[in-house]
SELUMBA-386038 format. One record per residue (C-alpha): residue number from 1; residue in three letters; x, y, z. Coordinates in Angstrom, 1 decimal. Example, Ala and Ser with C-alpha at 12.3 -4.5 7.8 and 13.67 -1.06 7.14 Angstrom:
BEGIN
PT  1  ALA  12.3  -4.5  7.8
PT  2  SER  13.7  -1.1  7.1
This chain:
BEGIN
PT  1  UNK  0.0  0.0  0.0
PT  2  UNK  2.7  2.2  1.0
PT  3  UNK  5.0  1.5  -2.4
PT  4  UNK  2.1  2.5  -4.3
PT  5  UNK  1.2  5.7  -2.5
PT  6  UNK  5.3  6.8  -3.3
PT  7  UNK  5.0  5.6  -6.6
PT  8  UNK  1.6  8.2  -7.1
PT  9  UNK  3.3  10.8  -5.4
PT  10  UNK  6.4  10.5  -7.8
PT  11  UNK  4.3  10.2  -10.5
PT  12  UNK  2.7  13.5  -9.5
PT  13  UNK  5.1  15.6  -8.6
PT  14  UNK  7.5  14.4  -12.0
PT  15  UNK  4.3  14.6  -14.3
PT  16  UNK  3.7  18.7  -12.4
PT  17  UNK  7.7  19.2  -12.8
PT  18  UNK  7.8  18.5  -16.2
PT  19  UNK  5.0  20.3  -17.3
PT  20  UNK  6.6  23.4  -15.6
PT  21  UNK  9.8  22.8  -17.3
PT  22  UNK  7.9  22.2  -20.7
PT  23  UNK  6.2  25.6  -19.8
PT  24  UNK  9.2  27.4  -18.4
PT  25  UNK  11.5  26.1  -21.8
PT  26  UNK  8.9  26.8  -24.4
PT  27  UNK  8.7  30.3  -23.0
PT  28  UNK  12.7  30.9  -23.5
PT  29  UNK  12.6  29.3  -26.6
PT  30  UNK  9.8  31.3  -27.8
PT  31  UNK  11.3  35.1  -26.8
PT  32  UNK  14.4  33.8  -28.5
PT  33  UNK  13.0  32.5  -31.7
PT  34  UNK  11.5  35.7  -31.8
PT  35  UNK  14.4  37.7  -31.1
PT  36  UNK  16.5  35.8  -33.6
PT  37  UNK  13.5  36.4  -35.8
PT  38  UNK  13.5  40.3  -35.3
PT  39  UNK  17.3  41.1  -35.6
PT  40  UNK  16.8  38.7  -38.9
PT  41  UNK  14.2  41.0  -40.6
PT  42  UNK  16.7  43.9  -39.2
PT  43  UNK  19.3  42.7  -41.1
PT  44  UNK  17.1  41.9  -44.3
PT  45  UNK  15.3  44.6  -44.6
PT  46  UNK  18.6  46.6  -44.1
PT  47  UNK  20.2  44.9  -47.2
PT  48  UNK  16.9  45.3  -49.2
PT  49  UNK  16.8  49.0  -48.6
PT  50  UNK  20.7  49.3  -49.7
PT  51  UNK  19.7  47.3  -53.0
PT  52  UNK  16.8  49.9  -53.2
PT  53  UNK  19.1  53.1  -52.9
PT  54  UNK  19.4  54.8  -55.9
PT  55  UNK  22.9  55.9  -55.5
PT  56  UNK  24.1  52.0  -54.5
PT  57  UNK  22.0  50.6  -57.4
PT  58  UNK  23.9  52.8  -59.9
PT  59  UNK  27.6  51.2  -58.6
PT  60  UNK  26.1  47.7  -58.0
PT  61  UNK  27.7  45.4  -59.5
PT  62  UNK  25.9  42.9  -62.0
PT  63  UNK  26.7  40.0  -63.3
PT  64  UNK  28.1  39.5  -67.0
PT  65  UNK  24.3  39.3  -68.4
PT  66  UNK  22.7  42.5  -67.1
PT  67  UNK  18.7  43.3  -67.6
PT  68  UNK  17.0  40.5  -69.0
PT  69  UNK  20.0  38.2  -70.0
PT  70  UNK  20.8  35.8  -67.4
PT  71  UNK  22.9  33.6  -69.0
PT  72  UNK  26.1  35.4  -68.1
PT  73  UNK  29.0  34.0  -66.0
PT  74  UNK  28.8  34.5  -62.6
PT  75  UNK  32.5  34.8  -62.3
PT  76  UNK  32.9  38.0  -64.3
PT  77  UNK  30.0  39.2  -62.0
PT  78  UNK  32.0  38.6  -59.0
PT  79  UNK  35.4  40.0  -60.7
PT  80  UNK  32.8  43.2  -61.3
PT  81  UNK  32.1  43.3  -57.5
PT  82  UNK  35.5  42.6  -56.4
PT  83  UNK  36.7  46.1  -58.9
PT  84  UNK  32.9  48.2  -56.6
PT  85  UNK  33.5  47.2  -53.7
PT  86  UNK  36.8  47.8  -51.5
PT  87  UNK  38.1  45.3  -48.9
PT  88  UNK  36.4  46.4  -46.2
PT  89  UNK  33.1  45.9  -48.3
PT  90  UNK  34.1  42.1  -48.4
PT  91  UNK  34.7  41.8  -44.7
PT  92  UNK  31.2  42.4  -44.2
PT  93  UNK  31.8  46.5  -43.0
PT  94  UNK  28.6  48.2  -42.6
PT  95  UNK  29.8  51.4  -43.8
PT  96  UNK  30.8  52.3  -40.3
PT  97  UNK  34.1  54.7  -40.1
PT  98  UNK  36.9  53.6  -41.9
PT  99  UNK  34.4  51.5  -43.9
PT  100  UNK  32.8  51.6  -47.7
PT  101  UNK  29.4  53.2  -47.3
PT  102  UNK  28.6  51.5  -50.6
PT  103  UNK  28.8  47.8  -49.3
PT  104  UNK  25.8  46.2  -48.1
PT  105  UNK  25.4  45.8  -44.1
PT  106  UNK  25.3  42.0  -43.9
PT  107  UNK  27.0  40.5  -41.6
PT  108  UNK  26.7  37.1  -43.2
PT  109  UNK  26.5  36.0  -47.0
PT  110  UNK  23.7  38.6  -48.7
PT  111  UNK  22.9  38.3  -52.6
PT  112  UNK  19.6  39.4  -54.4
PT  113  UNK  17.6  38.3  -57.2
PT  114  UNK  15.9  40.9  -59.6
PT  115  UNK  12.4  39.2  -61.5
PT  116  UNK  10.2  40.4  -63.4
PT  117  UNK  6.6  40.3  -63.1
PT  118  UNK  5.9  36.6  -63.9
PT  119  UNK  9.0  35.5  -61.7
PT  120  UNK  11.7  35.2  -64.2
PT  121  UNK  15.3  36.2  -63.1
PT  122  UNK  16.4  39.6  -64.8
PT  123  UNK  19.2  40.0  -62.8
PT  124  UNK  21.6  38.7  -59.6
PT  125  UNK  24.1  40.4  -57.3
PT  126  UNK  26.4  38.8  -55.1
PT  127  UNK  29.9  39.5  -53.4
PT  128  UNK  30.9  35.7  -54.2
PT  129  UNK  30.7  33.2  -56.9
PT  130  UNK  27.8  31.2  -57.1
PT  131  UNK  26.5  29.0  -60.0
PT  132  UNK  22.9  30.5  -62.1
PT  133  UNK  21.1  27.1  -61.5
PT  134  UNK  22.1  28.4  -57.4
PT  135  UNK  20.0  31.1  -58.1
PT  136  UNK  17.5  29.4  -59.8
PT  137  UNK  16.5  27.3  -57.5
PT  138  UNK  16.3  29.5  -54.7
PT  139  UNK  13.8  31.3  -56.7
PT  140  UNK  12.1  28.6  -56.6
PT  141  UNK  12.3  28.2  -53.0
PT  142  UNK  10.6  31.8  -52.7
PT  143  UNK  7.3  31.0  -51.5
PT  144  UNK  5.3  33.2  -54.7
PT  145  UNK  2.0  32.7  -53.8
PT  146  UNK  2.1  34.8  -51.2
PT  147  UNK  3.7  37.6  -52.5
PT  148  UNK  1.2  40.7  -52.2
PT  149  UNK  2.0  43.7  -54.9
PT  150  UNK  2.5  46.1  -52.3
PT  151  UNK  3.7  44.7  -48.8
PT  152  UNK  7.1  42.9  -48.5
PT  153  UNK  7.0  39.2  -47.8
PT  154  UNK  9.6  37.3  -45.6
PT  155  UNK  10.4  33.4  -45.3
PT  156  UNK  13.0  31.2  -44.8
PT  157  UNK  13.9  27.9  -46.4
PT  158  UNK  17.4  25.8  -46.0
PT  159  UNK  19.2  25.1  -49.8
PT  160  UNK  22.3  22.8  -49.7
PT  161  UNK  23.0  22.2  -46.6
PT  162  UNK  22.5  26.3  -45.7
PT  163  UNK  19.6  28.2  -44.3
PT  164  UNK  18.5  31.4  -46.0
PT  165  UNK  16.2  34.4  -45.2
PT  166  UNK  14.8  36.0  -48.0
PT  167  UNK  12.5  39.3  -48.3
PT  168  UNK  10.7  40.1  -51.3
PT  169  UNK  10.0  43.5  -52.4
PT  170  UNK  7.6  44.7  -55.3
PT  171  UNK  9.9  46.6  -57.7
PT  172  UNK  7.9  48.6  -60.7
PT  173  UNK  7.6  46.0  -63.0
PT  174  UNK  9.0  42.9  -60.9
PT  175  UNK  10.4  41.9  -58.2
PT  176  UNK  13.1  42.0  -55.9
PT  177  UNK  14.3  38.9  -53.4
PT  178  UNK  16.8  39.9  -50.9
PT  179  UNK  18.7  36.9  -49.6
PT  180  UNK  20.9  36.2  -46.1
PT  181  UNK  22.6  33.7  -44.4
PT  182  UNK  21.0  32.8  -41.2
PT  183  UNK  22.8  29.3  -40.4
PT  184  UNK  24.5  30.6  -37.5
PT  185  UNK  21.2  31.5  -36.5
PT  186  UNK  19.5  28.6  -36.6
PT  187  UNK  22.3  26.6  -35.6
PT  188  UNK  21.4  28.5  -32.3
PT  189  UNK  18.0  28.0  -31.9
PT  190  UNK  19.2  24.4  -32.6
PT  191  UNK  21.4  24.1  -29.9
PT  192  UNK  19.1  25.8  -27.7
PT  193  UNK  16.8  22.9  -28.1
PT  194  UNK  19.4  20.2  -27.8
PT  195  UNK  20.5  22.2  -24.2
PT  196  UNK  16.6  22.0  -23.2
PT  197  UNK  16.7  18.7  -24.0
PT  198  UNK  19.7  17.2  -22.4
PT  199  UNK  19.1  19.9  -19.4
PT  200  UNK  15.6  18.1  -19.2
PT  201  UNK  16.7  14.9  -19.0
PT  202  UNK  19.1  15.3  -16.5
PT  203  UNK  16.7  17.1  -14.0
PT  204  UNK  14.5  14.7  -14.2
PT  205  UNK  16.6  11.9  -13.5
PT  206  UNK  18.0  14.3  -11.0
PT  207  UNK  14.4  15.2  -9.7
PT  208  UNK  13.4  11.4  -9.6
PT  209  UNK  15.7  10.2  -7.3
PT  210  UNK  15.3  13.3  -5.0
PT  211  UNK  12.0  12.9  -4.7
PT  212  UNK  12.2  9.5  -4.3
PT  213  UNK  14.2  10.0  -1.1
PT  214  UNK  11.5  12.7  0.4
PT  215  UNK  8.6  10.6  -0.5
PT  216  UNK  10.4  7.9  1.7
PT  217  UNK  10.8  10.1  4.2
PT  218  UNK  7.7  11.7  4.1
PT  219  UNK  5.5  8.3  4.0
PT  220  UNK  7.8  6.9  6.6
PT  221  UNK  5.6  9.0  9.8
PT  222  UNK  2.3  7.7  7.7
PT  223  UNK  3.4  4.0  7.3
PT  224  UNK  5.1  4.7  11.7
PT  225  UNK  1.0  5.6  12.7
PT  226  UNK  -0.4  3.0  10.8
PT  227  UNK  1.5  0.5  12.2
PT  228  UNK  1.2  1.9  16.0
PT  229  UNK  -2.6  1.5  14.4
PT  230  UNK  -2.6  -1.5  14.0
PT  231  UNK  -0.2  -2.7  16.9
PT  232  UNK  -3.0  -0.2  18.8
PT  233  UNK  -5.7  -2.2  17.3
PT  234  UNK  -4.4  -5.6  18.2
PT  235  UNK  -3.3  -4.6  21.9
PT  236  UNK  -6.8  -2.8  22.9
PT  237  UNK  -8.7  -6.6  21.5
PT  238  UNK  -6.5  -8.5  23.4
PT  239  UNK  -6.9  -6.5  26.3
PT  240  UNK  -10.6  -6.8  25.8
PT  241  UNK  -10.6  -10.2  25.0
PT  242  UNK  -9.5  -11.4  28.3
PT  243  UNK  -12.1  -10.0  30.8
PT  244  UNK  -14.4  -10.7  28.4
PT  245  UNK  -14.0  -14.4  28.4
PT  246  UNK  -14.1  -14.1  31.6
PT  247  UNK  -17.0  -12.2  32.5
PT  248  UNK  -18.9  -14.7  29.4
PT  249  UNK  -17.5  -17.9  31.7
PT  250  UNK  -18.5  -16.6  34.9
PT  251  UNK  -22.2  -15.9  33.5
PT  252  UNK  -22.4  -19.8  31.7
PT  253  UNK  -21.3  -20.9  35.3
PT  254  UNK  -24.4  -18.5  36.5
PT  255  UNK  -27.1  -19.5  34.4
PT  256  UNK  -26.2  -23.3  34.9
PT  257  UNK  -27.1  -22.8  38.6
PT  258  UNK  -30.4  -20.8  38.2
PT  259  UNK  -32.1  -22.2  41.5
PT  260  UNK  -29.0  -21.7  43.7
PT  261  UNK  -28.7  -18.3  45.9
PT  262  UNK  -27.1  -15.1  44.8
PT  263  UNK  -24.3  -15.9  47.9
PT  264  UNK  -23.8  -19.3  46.8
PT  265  UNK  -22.6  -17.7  43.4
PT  266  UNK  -21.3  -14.6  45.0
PT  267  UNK  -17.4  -15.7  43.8
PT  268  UNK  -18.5  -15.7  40.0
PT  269  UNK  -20.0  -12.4  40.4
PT  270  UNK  -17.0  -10.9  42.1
PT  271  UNK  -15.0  -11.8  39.2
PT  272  UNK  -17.2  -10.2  36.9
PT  273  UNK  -17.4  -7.3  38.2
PT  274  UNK  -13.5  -7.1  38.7
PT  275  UNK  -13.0  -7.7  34.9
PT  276  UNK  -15.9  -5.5  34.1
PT  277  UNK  -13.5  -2.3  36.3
PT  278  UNK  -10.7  -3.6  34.6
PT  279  UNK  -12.6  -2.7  31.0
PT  280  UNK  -14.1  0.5  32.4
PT  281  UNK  -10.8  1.3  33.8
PT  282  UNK  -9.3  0.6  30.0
PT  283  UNK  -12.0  2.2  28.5
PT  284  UNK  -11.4  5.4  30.8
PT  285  UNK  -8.1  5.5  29.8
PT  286  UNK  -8.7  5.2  25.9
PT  287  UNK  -11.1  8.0  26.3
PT  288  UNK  -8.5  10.2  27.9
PT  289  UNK  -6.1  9.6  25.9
PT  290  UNK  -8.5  10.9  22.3
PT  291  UNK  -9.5  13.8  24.9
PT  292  UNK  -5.8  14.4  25.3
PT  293  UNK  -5.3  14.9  21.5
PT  294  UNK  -8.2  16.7  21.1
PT  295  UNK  -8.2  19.2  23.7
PT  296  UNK  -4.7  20.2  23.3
PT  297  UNK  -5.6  24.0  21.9
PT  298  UNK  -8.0  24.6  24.3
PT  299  UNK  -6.6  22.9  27.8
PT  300  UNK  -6.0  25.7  30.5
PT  301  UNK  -2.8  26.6  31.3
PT  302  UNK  -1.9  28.6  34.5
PT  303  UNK  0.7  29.1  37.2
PT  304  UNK  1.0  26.6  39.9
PT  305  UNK  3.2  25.2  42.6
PT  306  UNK  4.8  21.7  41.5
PT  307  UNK  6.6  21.5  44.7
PT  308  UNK  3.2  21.2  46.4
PT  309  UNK  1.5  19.3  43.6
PT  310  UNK  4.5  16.4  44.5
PT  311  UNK  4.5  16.2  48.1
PT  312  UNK  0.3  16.0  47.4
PT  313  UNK  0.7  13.0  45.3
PT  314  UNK  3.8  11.0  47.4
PT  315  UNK  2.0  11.7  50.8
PT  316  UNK  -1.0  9.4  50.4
PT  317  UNK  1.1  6.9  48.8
PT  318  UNK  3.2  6.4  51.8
PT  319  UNK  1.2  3.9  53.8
PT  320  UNK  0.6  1.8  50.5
PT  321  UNK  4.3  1.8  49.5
PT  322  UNK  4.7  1.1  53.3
PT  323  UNK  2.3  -2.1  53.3
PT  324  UNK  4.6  -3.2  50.0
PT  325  UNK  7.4  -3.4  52.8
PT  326  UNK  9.7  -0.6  50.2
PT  327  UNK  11.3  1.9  51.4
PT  328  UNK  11.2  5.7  50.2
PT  329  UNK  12.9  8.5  50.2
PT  330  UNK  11.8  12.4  48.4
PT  331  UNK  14.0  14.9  48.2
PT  332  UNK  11.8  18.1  47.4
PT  333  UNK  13.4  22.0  46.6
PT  334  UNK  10.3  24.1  48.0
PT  335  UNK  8.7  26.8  46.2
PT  336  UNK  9.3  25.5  42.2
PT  337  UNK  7.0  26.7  39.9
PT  338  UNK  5.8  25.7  36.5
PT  339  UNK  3.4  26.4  34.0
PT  340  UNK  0.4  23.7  32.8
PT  341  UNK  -2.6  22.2  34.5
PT  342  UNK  -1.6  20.9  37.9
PT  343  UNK  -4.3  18.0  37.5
PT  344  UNK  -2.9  16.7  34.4
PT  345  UNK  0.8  17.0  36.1
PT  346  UNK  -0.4  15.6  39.5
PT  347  UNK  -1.2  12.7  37.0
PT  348  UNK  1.5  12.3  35.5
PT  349  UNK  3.6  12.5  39.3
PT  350  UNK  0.8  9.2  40.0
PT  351  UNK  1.8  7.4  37.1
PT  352  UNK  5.1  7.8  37.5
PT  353  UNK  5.3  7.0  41.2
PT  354  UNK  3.0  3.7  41.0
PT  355  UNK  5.2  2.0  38.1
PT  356  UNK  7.8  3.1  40.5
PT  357  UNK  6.9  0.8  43.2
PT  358  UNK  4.8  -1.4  41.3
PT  359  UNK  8.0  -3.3  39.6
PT  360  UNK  10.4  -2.1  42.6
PT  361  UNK  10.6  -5.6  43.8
PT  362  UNK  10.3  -6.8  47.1
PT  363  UNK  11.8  -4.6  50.0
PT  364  UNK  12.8  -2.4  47.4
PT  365  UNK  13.4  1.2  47.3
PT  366  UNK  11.6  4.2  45.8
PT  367  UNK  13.4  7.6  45.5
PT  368  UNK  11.9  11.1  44.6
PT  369  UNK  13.3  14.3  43.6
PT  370  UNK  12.6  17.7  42.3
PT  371  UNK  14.7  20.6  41.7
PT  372  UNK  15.6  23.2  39.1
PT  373  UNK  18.2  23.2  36.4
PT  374  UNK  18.9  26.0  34.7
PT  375  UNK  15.4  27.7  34.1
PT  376  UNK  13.5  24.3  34.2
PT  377  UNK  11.9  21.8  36.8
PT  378  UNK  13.1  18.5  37.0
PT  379  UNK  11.3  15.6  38.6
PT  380  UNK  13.3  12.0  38.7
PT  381  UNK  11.4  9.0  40.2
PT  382  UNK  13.8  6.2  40.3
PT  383  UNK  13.5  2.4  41.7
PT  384  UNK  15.4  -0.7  42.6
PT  385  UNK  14.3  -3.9  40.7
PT  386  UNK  15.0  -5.6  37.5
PT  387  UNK  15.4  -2.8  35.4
PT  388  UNK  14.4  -1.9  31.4
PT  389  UNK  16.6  -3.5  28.6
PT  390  UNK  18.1  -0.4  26.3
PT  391  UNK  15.9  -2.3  23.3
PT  392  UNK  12.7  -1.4  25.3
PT  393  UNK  13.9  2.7  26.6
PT  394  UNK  12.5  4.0  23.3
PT  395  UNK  9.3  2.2  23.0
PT  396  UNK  7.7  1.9  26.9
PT  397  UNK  5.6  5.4  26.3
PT  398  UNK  4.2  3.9  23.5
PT  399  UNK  0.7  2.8  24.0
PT  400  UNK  0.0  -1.3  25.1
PT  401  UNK  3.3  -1.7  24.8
PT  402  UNK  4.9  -4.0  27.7
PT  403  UNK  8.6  -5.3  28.0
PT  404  UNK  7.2  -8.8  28.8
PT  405  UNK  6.1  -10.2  25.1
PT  406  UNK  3.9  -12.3  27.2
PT  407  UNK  1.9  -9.9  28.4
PT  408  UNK  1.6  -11.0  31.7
PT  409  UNK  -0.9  -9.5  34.4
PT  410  UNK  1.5  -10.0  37.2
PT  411  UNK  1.8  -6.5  37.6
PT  412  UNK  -1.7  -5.6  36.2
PT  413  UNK  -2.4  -2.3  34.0
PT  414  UNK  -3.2  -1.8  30.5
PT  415  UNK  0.3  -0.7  29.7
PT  416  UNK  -1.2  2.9  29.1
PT  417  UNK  0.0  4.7  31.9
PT  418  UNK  3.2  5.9  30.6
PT  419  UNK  1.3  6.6  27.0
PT  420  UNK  -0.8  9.3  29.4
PT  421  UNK  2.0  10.2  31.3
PT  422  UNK  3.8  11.6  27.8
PT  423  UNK  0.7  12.7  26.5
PT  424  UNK  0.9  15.2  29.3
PT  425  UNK  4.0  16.3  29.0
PT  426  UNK  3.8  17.2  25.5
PT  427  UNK  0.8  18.7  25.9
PT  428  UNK  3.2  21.0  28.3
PT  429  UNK  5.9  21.1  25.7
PT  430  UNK  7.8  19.2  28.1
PT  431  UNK  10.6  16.3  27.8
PT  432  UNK  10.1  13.2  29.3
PT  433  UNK  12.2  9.7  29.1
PT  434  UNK  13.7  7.0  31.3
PT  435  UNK  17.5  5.7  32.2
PT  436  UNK  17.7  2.1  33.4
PT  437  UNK  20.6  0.0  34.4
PT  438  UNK  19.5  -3.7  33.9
PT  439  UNK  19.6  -5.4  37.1
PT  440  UNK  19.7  -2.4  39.2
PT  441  UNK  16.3  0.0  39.0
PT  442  UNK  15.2  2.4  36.7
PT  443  UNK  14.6  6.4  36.6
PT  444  UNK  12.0  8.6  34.9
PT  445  UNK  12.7  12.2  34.2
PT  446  UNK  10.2  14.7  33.3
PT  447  UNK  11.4  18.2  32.4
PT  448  UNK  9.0  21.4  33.0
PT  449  UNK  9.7  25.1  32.5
């Protein structure tokens, strides 16, 4: 049950991480596809207006077959562009200082097609060779449907192994196609992909395996209470089941002898009603226990006297731990004062002080103290007798639970007493836990401020 509720929760929380990431790297994507986009038609539309300048068109230079004849060589063309343009022209200067302000402002390879009106090439410029059936056939990658006769139309299309941008502008009778090289371009967006990508990936794994370890942790309290459930569960019906096999025994044994007198049959009905207390007592404590995690917001808290609310609690006690045949001994620093509910800690002293010289042992002894360390109370209740194993320290303030796997009654209880006892104290924001020697005794501290 417990795998499968980590495995939904991974599931969730990779299925909600991804979708952020998809979200988060579609948006960078996006602004930079547009960005690359925008300084693109910059540059295009920069190159279109310098073929459009009257001045530049007049020194452009042409290939061998000017105006309609396109079946010139290129390489005279680009011998004519190498005698227009001046060094700096060919190192892609944008006509900045020092530079030729008749070059066009590429920054990448630039040439242009001249058609006329039914898309037939009149005439090319480029700075570099380049074959006619080059030309032709990015004509033909020009997207001409969509040319309007007034607006100017942009695209993109990739032509042996290069990707080009191209504007088209209406040009009297014609047209005119600026191209540039935008490779670099989208060799970036590219990249960018392949970085989401791989980045993705790894996160993933990255954000499996972390979550993985905090949906361990996290599950591990859940899967802690519902096995103190069910090891709850189990203790409170054996606990049950004993008195009431008894108190269904005890009535068989009643109902065989009808006619006989209620003092005949007084033994069976002492037993049950001792094992019907012992179930009310259980009961009562069960109760208290709910009430205890219930009422914790709205338990009243006040000043009181703990030094009083001890010697209140060990002074009856001392003709019963008397009759035992143990001895006792309280050491008691007057005046200490704590904040809580003196009826919950007075309790809690009970509980403390009965376990005490309940497994004390015979002519045993029983010691008491309180006093301040620091700026907090401390109460110790220590005893002689067999002691607690280190196994069982962490685990006896758990509810039921017993050191004995037999459960014997020898002692008697419900094994709930300590369970109340650190109810209480946390209810106080208090510390309490026990130090035993095996062999020697025990001692229970409880910390107050």
């Amino acid at each position: 049950m417990f795998k499968r509720l980590r495995n939904r929760f991974l599931i969730v929380n990779l299925v909600s991480i991804s979708i952020m990431m998809l979200v988060a790297f579609a948006t960078i994507y996006t602004i930079t596809y547009q960005n690359v986009q925008r300084e693109t038609n910059m540059e295009l539309y920069k190159v279109s207006d310098f073929y459009h300048s009257p001045y530049n068109s007049s020194k452009m230079p042409r290939g061998e077959g000017q105006g309609s004849n396109t079946g010139g060589s290129t390489g005279s063309g680009s011998s004519s562009g190498s005698d227009s343009f001046p060094s700096d022209a060919m190192n892609g200067d944008n006509g900045g200082p020092g530079g030729d302000p008749n070059s066009p402002p590429a920054r990448s390879v630039s040439f242009m097609i001249k058609t006329d009106d039914q898309w037939k090439i009149t005439d090319t410029h480029s700075r570099f060779d380049m074959e006619d059936t080059f030309y032709t056939e990015a004509l033909q990658k020009v997207n001409q449907n969509k040319v309007g006769d007034s607006e100017r139309q942009t695209g993109q299309f990739a032509l042996d192994g290069t990707d080009w941008a191209y504007v088209v502008d209406p040009s009297g009778d014609g047209h005119m196609i600026v191209f540039i090289d935008v490779t670099a371009q989208q060799g970036i967006l590219t990249n960018l992909i392949y970085t989401f990508a791989i980045v993705g990936l790894v996160m993933l794994i990255v954000i499996y395996f972390l979550s993985r370890y905090f949906a361990n942790r996290s599950i591990a309290p859940v899967r802690e209470a519902f096995e103190k459930q069910k090891q709850f569960i189990g203790d409170a019906s054996h606990e049950l089941k004993t008195p009431l096999a008894i108190i269904n025994t005890n009535a068989d044994v009643l109902l065989a002898n009808q006619e006989d007198t209620i003092a005949n049959q007084a033994k069976w009905l002492h037993y049950i009603k001792s094992e019907t207390e012992r179930m009310t007592g259980l009961t009562n404590d069960l109760l208290y226990l709910t009430q205890m995690d219930d009422s914790r917001s709205t338990m009243i808290h006040a000043k009181f006297n703990m030094s009083d609310a001890v010697e209140s609690i060990i002074l009856p006690m001392e003709a019963v731990i008397f009759e035992k045949n143990i001895s006792l001994d309280y050491n008691i620093e007057p005046n200490l004062t704590v904040h809580g509910n003196s009826e919950q800690i007075k309790q809690v002293i009970l509980i403390l002080l009965d376990n005490a010289v309940k497994y004390s042992g015979p002519k045993g002894s029983v010691n008491v103290t309180l006093q301040r360390q620091n700026n907090d109370v401390m109460l110790a209740v220590s005893n002689t007798g067999e002691g607690i194993a280190p196994e069982h320290l962490d685990r006896i303030f758990d509810r039921f639970y017993r050191t004995d796997s037999s459960r014997a009654r020898k002692h008697g209880g419900h094994g709930l007493g300590l369970a109340i006892a650190r109810s209480i104290v946390d209810q106080h924001k208090g510390e309490v836990y026990a130090r035993s020697v095996v062999g020697e005794g025990a001692t229970f501290y409880v910390r107050l401020s």
